[in-house]
Every structure is written in C-alpha cells, then in structure tokens.
C-alpha positions in Angstrom: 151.6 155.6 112.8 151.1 159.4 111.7 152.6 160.4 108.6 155.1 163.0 110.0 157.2 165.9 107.6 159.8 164.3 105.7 163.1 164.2 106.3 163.7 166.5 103.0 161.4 169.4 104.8 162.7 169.0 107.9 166.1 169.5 107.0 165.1 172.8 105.0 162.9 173.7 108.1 165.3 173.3 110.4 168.3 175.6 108.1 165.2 178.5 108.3 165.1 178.0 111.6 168.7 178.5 112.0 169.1 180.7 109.9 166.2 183.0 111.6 167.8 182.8 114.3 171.1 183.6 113.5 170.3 186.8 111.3 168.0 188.2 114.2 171.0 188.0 116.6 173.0 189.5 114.3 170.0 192.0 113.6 170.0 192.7 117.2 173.9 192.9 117.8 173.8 195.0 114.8 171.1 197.6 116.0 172.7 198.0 119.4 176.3 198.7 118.0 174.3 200.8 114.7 172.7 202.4 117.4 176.1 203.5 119.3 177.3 204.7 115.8 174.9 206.9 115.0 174.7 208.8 118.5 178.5 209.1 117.9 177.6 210.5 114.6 174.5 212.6 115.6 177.2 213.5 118.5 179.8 214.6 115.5 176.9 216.9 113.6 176.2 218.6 116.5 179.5 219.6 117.4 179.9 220.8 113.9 176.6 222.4 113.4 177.0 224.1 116.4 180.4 225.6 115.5 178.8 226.6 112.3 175.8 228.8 113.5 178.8 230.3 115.9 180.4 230.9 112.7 177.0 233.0 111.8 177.1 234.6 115.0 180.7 236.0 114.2 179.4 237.1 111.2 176.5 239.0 112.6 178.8 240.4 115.5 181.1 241.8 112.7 178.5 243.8 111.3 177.2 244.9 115.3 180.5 245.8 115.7 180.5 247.4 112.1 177.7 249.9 112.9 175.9 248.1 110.1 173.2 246.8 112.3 171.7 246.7 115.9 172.8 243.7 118.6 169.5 243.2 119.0 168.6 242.9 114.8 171.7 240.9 114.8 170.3 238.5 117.5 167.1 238.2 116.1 168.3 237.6 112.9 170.7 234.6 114.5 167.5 233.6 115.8 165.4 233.4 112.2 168.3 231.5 110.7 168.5 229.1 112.9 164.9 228.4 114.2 162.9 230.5 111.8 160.9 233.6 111.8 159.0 234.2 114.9 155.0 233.6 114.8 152.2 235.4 116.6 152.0 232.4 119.6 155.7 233.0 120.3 156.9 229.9 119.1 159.3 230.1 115.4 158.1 228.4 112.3 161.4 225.8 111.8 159.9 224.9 108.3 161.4 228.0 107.2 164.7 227.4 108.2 167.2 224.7 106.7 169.3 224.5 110.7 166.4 223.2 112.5 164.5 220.3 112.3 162.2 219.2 114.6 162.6 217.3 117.4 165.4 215.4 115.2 168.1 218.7 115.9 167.1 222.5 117.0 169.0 224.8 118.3 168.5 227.0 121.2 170.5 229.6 123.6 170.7 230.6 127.7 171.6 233.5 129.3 174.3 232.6 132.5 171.3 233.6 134.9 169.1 231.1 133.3 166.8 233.3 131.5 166.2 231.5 127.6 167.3 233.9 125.1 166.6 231.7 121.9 163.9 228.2 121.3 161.4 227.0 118.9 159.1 226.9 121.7 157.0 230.1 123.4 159.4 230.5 126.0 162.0 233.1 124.7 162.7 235.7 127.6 161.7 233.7 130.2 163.8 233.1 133.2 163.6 229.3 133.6 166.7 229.4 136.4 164.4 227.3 139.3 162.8 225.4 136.2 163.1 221.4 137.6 162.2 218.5 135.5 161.7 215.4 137.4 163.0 217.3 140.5 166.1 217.7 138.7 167.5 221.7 138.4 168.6 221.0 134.4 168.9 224.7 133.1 171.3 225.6 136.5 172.7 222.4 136.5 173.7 222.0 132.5 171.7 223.9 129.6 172.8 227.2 131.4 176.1 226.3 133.3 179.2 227.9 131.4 181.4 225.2 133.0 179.6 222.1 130.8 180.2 224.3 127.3 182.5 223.1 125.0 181.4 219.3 124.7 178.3 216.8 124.7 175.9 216.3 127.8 172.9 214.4 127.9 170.4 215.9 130.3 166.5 215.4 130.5 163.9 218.3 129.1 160.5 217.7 129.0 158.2 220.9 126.8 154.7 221.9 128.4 152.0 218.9 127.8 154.8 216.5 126.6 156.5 213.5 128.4 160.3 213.6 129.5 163.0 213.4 127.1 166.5 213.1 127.0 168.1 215.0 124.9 171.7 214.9 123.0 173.5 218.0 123.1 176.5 220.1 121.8 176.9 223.0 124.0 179.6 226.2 123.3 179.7 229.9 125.0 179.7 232.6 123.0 181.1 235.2 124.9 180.5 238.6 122.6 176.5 237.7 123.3 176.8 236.0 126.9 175.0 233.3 125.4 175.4 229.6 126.0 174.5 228.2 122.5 173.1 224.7 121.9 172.6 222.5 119.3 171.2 218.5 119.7 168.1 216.5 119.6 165.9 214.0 121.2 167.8 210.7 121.5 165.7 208.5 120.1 164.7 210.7 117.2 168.3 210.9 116.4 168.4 207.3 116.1 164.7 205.8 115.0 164.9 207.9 111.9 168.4 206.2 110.9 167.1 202.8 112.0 164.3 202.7 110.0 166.5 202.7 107.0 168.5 200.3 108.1 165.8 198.0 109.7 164.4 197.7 105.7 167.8 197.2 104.6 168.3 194.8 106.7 164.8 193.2 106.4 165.5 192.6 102.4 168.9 191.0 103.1 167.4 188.9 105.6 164.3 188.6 103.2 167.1 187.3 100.2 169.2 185.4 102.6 166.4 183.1 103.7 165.1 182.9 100.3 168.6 181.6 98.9 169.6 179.3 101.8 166.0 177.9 101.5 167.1 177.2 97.8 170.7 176.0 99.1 168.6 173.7 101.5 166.3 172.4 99.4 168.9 171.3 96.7 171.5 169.4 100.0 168.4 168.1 102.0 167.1 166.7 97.8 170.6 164.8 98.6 170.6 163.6 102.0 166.8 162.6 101.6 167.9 160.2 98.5 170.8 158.9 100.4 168.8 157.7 103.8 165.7 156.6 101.4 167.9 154.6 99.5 169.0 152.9 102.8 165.2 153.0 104.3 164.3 150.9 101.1 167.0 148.2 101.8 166.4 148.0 105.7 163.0 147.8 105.2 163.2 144.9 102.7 165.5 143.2 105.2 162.6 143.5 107.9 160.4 141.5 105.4 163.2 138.6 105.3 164.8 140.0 101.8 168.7 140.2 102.5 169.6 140.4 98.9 168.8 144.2 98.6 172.6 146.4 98.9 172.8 150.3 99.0 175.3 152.0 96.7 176.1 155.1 97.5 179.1 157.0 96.3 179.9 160.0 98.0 182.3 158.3 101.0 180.9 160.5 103.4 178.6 159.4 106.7 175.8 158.0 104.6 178.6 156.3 102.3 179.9 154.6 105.2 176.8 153.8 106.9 175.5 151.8 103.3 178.8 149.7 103.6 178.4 148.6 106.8 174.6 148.0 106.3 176.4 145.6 103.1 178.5 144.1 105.5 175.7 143.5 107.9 173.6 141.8 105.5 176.2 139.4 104.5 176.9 138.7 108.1 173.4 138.1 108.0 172.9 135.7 105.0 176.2 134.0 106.5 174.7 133.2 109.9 171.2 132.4 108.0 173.0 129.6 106.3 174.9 128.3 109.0 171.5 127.7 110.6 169.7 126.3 107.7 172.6 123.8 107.6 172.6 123.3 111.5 168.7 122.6 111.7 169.1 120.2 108.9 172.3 118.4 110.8 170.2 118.6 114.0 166.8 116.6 112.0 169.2 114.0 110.5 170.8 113.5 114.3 167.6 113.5 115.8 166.5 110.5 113.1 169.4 108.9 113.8 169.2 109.1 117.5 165.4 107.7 117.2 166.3 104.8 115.0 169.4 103.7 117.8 166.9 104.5 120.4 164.3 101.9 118.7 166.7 99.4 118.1 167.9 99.5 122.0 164.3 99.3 122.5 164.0 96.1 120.7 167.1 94.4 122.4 165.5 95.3 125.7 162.5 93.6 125.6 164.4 90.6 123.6 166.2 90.5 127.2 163.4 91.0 128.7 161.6 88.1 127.6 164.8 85.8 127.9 164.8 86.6 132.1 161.6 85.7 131.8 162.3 82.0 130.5 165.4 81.9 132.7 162.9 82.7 136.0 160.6 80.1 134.8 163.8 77.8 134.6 164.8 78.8 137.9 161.0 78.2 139.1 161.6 74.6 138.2 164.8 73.8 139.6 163.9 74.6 142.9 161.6 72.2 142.7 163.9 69.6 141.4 166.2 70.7 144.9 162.6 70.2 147.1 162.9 66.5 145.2 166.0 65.7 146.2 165.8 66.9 149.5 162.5 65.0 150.5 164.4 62.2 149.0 167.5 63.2 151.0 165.3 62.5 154.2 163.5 59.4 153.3 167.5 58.1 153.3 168.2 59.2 156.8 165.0 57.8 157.7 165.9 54.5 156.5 169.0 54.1 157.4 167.0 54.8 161.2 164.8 51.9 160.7 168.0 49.5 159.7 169.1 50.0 163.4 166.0 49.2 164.9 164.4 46.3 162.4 167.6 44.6 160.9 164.6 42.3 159.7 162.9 44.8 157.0 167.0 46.2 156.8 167.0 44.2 152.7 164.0 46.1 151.8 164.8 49.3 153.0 167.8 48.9 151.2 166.2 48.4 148.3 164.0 51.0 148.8 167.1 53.4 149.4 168.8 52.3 146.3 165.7 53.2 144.3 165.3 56.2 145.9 169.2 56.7 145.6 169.0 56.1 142.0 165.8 59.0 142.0 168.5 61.5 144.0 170.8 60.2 141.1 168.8 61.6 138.3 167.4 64.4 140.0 171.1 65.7 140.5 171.8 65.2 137.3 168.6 67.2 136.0 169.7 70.0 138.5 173.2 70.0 137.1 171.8 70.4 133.4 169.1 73.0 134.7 172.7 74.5 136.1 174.4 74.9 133.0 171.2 76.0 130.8 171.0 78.8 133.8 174.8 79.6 133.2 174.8 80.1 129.3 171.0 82.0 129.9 173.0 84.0 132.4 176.2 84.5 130.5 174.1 85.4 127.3 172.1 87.8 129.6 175.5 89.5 130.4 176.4 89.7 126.6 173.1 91.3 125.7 173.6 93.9 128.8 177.5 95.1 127.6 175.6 95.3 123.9 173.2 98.0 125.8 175.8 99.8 127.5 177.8 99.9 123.9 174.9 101.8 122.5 173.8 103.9 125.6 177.5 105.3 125.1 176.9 105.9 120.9 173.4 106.9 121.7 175.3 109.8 124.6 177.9 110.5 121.5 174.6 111.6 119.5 173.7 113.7 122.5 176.8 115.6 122.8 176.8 116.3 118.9 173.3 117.6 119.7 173.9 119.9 122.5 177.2 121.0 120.4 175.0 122.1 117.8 172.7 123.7 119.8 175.2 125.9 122.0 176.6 126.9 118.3 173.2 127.5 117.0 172.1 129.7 120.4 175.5 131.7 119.7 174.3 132.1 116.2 170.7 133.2 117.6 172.7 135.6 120.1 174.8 137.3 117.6 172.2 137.8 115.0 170.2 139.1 117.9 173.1 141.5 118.6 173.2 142.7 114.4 169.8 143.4 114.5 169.9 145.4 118.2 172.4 148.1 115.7 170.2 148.2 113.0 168.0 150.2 115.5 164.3 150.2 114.9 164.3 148.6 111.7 166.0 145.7 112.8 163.2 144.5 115.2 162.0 142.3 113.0 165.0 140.3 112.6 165.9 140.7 115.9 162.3 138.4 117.1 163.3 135.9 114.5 166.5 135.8 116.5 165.2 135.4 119.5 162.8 132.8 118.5 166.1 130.7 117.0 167.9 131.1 119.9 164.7 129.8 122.1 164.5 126.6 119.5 168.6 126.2 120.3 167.7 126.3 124.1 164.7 123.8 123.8 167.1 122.0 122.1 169.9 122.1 124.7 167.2 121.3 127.2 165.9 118.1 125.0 169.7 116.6 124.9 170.3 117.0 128.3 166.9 115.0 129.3 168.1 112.4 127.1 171.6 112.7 128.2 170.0 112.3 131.6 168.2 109.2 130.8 171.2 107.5 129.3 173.1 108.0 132.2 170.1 106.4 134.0 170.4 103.5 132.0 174.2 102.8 131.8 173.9 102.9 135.6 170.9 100.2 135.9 173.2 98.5 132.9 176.2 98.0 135.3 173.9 96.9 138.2 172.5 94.4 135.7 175.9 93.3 134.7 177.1 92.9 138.6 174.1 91.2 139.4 174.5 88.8 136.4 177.9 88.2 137.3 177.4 87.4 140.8 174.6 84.6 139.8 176.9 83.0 137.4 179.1 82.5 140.0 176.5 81.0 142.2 175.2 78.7 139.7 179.5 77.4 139.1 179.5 76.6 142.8 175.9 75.0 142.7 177.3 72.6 140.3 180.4 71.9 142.4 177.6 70.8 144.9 175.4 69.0 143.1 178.4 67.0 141.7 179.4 66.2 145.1 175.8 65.3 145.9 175.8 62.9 142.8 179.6 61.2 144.2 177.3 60.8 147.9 174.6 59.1 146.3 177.2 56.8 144.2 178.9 55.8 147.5 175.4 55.0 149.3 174.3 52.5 146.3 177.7 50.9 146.8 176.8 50.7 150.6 173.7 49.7 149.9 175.4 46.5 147.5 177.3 45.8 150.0 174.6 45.3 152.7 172.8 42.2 150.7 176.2 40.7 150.4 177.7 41.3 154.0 174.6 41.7 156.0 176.9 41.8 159.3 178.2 45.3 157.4 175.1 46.9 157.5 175.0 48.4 161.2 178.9 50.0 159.6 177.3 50.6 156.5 174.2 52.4 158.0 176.3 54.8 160.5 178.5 55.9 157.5 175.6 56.5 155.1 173.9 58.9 158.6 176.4 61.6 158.3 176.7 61.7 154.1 173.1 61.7 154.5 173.3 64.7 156.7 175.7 66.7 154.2 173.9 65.7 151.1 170.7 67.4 152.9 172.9 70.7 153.9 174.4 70.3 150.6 170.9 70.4 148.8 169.5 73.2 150.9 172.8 75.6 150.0 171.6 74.5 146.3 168.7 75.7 147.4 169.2 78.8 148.6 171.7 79.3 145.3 168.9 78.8 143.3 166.3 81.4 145.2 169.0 84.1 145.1 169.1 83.3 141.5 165.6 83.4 141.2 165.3 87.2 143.1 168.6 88.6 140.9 166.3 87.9 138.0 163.3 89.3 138.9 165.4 92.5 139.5 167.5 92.3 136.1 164.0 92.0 134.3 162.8 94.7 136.6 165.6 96.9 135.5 165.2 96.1 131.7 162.1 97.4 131.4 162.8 100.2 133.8 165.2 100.6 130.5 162.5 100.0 128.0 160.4 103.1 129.4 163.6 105.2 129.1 164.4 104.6 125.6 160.7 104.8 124.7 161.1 108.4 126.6 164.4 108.7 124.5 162.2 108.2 121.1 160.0 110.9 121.9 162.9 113.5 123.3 164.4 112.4 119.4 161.1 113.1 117.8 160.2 116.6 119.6 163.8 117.2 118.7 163.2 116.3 115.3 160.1 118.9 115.2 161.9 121.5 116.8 164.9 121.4 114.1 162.1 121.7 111.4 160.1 124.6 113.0 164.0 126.2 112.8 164.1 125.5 109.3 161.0 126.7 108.3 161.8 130.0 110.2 165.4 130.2 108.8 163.5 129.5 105.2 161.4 132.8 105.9 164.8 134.7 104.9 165.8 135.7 101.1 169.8 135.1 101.0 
C-alpha cells in the first residue's frame, strides 16, 4: 500500500483549500461591488470638478465682462488651467496643469455645432459634427448635444491611432461661452488605478489570513490526528487478536464517542470470545462422551451378534431333531399298515413301534428343551435390543446438546461477524475469524445431524428387531404346546402297543386308532417344523440387522471424533485472541 499524506496535512490542506477559496470569492464579490463604488465615486469627482473649472470660467468671465481681459485671453487661459499650456504639435502639455491627468480625468469643451473648442489632443478648432466612432455619431449624439448637459453619460471615443474607449463623463453648458464643458475619464483607468491598491491590500490580508488559519489548522488537525491515531493503534492491535488495548479520550465530542463504543465493542468481543472458548470445550467433552457411548453400543452389538449366532446354530439342530421325529412318525404309520396285512409279524412290529415310540419319546422331549433354550436365547435377545434402543435415545440426547451448541455457537460466529462488519476496514481481520467459527459451528450442525440420522436408523432396525423377536417367541410357546401333545400321542401308542401283546384280538382296534394319531403327530411335527424354519430366517435377519447397527455406530465413532477435531481447531482459533 502507498504511504499517502497524513491525516494531520490533509486536514490543514484541506482548511487552505477552503480558505482559498472562500477569500477569492469574496475577492471577486469584492472587486465587482469596489468596482461599482469607485465609478460612483469617480462619477462624484467629476461632477464636482467639473462645477469647479465652471467656477474658473465665472471667474474669467467676470474679468471679460470687466474689460480687464479679452474673451479670447480669457478662454485660452481656461484652456491652460485646465489642460495646460499649448505646445507647437497642437496638443497641451497636462504635466503642467494640477486639473488634468491623463487618461485617468481631462477635461475638454464643444461648441453646439460640433466644432471642439478645448482638448489635450491636436484637434482644437476642428469641426468634428459628422465625426462617427464605430458608426456611432457621439459628438451630435452626446459630447455636443446641450440636451445630455447637466449629468453623467457614458459614450465611446476612440483618439487617432488608439483603440475604442468608453469614457465616464460629467457634462454642463456654460452658456456666457456657448460651450458644453466636460470633465471624465477612461473607465477602466478610473478604476485599475484604484484597484491596484486594493488588489495588494487585499493580497496581504489574504497573504495573513492563510498564514494564521494554516497556524489555527495545524494546532486542531495536531488534535484530531492524536485522537483517530490513538484509536488506529487500538483497532489495529484488535486486528492482531489483542482485545485488551481501550482508547481514552476525554473531550466527549465525535471522537470521544466513537472510543467508547470501540470499548464497548471490544468487550462485546472478549465476551463472545469466551463464550466460544467455553462452548468448543463443552462441544470436545460431548463429542468424547458421545464416542465412549457409541463404543460401548458397539460392544453390546456384536455381543448380540454373536448370541443369534449360537441361537441359529441351535435352531440348525432342532430341525433336525423335527426331520427325526418325523421319519420316525412315518415308520409308525407304516407299521401299523403291515399289522393289517401280516397279523403274523403284527408282535414284532409292535415291538418295533414301541422302540421307535420310545425314540419319538426322547426326541420330543430334546425338541421341547431345544424349545425353551430358544425362548430364554430369544427373550434375552429382546432384553439386549430395548438396552440398545435405551442408549440410541441417550446417545440422540447428546446429539441434540450438540446441535444446541452449535446453533448458539453459529449465532455467536454471526454476530461477531456483524461487530467486526462496523469496525469497517480494520475489522476484517476479525471478521474472517468469524466467519471461519461460524463454518466450524455449521460443520458441526451438519456432523450431529448425520449422527442424528444414523440413530434414527438404528432405533428403527431396533423396533423391527424387537417385533421380530417377539413374534418367534411366540412361535416357539406354541411349538411347545405341540410337541407336548406329540409326546401325550406317543404315550397313548405305547399303551396301544401293551395292549396288543396282551389282547391280540385288539390289535386290528388298536392299529386303526394309532392310523389317524399317527397322521396328526406327522402334521403336528411338520407345523414344528415350519415354526422352527421361520425361527431360523427371523434370526438370520435380527443378526443381519445388528451388524447393519454395528456399521452405524462405528460410523457414529468417527462423526464423534471429527466432531471432536473440529471443537479443537475452534479452540485453537478462539485461543488466537488476547481477552
């Protein structure tokens, strides 16, 4: 950046500048009104003087009229007073004379049929009636016109070998002659030679005006420069991060009241600097709580995880055990076919179908207890799922508190951002670290919503879990309702079967009544079955969903940790700031 003129020079500059200006208007104002004066004035002389050498001309008649002289000595001497003595060219020497002077004011004189009777200039006795100046008739129309005596006329004259003039005039008749006397000047003679004196006059004034208001200046703009430097120091110190610097200033002017509310600024500023030190350090130790939850949920999930495992292995055997009894279901009705058609082998076959009753027996009995370990596995699977749920809800608690502090931090970021925007230029510098808090709040925000996302994710594959694990436990109850009527089937068919070795003419009875048990053990033992395979699938799908939920809290764990970063990258940039 170019070093400019300081403020101290500029104000003085600017007060010349001013000032200049204002003294030349006046100057000009002046010299157009000094100007009117003095034709008014030179307009006032020449009346007089003119009265006065008509005064002469009284005199000089007097002594005509006394016998004491000629008319024509007296004229002549009129002349010589007034315009001096005549030289050889024609023309009078006004040097000699204390009337005339110059251009400045002469005196001259017309007869009333234009012929010039009395002028500095070569032209006495000359008839100058058709004499035209710029195609103007002046001498008929004014200098020798007895109607215009008696006042002031300006009319135009220009001498042999000189430009055109306008001149100011007095003109008066004086009848004992016949002559038609003026007395004036040029115009701008009158004036220039009066203006000169008071262009210097008014040149020094001007010249001792400037000098003391540049004084005046200098001293005020010594002031106003130590006032705005005192408060350039402090914002510039608050650009670096320093917000302990405050401007005193006592005057209670503009520059007073602009220090306080820079004070008050800066404590705004410290204020919101330590409400977001505080908030980053809330957010870290939420952000570690959040991960050591999320790791803990982590943990329970694959604990459950590995318990649906065992609990599908379990399942995985109990069909079997079903596929046992079933095959064994079969060989029954098959016997109880070959009683009707060989009552001969009908004792062995009985035997046969008591051992294999007893085999249906057991196996019942295993599939009960496989049953109940299912139901407890299944009921403890519930307990473990509403335990998750429990801390998906804590775990979207933390959230909220999260995205709380973030929209508070983000307002924060927002007004600080706002502070710096009316510190003007200086506060730039604050106003990026504003921004940049303000981003850190939104990344923030946008990290606890992800998460918030995720949870909901879970809770919903939770409930599904819970449904699912609620439905199999009440398939398993009704399995064992069937597989204890299975086991009362099998009791009554080895009581048949006891009865056949003692009552042999029974057996045809027994045989027909064991046919259709036989048939509802079988469709008994395949609705076991079935139980048992929708057991099996619900499961796969609850261990499907856990570690559906194992990926999400693992994504949880690293939304904490990036959250956890984030919140110290704030803190660091908060920790940039002198409060």
């Amino acid at each position: 950046m170019k070093k400019g003129i300081s403020l101290k020079y500029q104000l003085m500059l600017f007060i010349f500048v001013i000032l200049a200006t204002v003294l030349t208007v006046m100057f000009l104002i002046a010299y157009d009104s000094a100007k009117d004066e003095i034709i008014d004035l030179g307009e006032e002389m020449f009346t007089n003087v003119n009265k006065d050498v008509i005064g002469t001309a009284d005199l000089l008649n007097e002594r005509v009229e006394a016998g004491d002289m000629t008319l024509e000595e007296a004229q002549e001497t009129f002349r010589t007073y007034v315009n001096g003595p005549k030289m050889p060219d024609g023309s009078r020497d006004i040097t000699q004379t204390k009337m005339s002077q110059n251009d400045y004011m002469f005196f001259w004189a017309f007869q009333e049929d234009g012929v010039m009777t009395m002028h500095p200039a070569p032209t006495e006795g000359q008839n100058l009636w058709d004499y035209q100046v710029d195609g103007k008739y002046t001498v008929r129309d004014t200098w020798a016109n007895r109607e215009k005596t008696g006042g002031i006329y300006r009319e135009i004259w220009q001498n042999e070998g000189e430009p055109i003039y306008t001149y100011i005039s007095h003109l008066e008749y004086y009848e004992p002659w016949g002559w038609i006397i003026g007395a004036g000047g040029r115009e701008e003679v009158l004036y220039e030679r009066r203006m000169d004196g008071l262009q210097r006059e008014f040149l020094i004034t001007a010249i001792l005006s400037l000098i003391g208001a540049l004084a005046a200046s200098y001293f005020f703009a010594g002031l106003i420069s130590k006032k705005i430097n005192k408060l350039r120091f402090a914002i510039e110190k608050a650009s670096e991060g320093d917000l302990t610097q405050s401007v005193q200033i006592d005057f209670k002017d503009e520059f007073g009241h602009l220090a306080d509310n820079y004070n008050s600024m800066t404590d705004n500023l410290r204020q919101i600097v330590r409400q977001v030190s505080d908030a980053s350090q809330q957010v870290a130790a939420t952000s570690e709580q959040l991960t050591a939850n999320a790791e803990l949920t982590s943990k329970s999930s694959e604990q459950i995880a590995e318990t649906l495992d065992s609990v599908a292995a379990g399942t995985e055997k109990q069909l079997q055990s079903i596929e046992d009894t079933v095959q064994a279901a079969e060989g029954v009705a098959r016997g109880g076919g070959q009683i009707e058609e060989n009552m001969e082998k009908a004792s062995t076959l009985a035997v046969q179908t008591s051992q294999k009753a007893a085999e249906g027996d057991e196996s019942l009995k295993k599939a009960v207890h496989q049953m109940n370990s299912i139901n407890k596995t299944v009921g403890g699977l519930a307990d473990a799922v509403k335990v998750l749920g429990e801390n998906s809800k804590e775990i979207g608690q933390i959230v909220q508190v999260i995205t709380d502090i973030s929209e508070q931090t983000n307002l924060l970021a927002l007004n600080a951002a706002i502070e710096a925007a009316r510190a003007g230029e200086s506060g730039k510098g604050f106003a990026v670290v504003a921004d940049e808090v303000r981003k850190l709040a939104e990344q923030s925000a946008k990290s606890a919503e992800q998460i918030k996302q995720l949870i909901n994710v879970i809770q919903a594959e939770t409930n599904k879990t819970i449904n699912s694990t609620q439905h199999a436990t009440a398939e398993v109850s009704e399995g064992i309702q069937v597989v204890g009527q299975a086991g009362e089937s099998f009791q009554h068919i080895q009581e048949s079967i006891g009865e056949v070795s003692v009552q042999f003419e029974q057996v045809l009875a027994a045989v027909k009544k064991v046919s259709p048990e036989t048939e509802k053990m079988v469709h008994s033992i395949s609705l076991v079955s079935e139980i048992a395979e929708g057991t099996a699938a619900s499961t796969q799908t609850v261990s499907a969903s856990t570690e559906d939920q194992v990926a999400s809290m693992q994504e949880i764990t690293a939304s904490a940790a990036a959250l956890s970063k984030m919140s110290e990258e704030l803190h660091n940039l908060v920790g940039k700031f002198k409060i």
